[in-house]
C-alpha angles and dihedrals in degrees: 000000000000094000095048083051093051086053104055092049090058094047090051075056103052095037078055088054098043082054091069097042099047084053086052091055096045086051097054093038077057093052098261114150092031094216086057103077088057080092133037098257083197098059113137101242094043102056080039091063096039099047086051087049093046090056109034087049092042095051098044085047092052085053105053096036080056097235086151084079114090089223099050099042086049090051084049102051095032118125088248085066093060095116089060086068100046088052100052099045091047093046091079101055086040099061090040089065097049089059094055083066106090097215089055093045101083135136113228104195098042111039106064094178123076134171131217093281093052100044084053095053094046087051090046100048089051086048089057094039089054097045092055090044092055084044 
């Protein structure tokens, strides 16, 4: 039926989903981000929080982008969206690594001090956001 349809389209999605997250938490299990392993990423009540939110976001999220149409989940998982999924595998070790450089690694609520480097990086990082927003 249609709404069996519409659910499995959204549970491709979360198990998409699920995917990345479970290649964020094997990073970090690796050591990568370095500043990771300060904490057990595999403690009960974290992965608790983070799989709930998985769930209850992505869902939402299917919801609103409309992956529970045929058209558009097809136009989402066609061979012409590859680079989608490169994209969103890639984003995690990405911003892992951006974290290992100390300049990038700040804390914004709770260094209220920042010197001209940092100041820079933070401009630069809203530039690009909003770039890719007015896109």
């Amino acid at each position: 039926s249609a709404y069996t349809q519409q659910y499995i389209f959204i549970g491709i999605w979360i198990l998409m989903l699920f995917s990345n997250w479970l290649l964020n938490k094997l990073l970090c299990t690796a050591g990568y981000p370095s500043k990771c392993l300060e904490t057990n990423p595999w403690a009960a009540d974290e992965v608790f929080r983070d799989l709930e939110a998985l769930l209850l976001y992505g869902f939402v999220m299917a919801w609103i982008c409309n992956l529970t149409k045929r058209s558009r989940f097809w136009s989402l998982y066609s061979k012409e969206r590859f680079w989608f999924f490169v994209i969103f595998f890639i984003t995690p070790p990405i911003f892992s690594a951006f974290t290992e450089i100390p300049n990038l690694n700040l804390q914004l609520a709770t260094d209220p001090t920042y010197n001209t480097t940092e100041v820079v990086i933070l401009s630069l990082m809203g530039l690009g956001v909003a770039i890719v927003l007015g896109w």
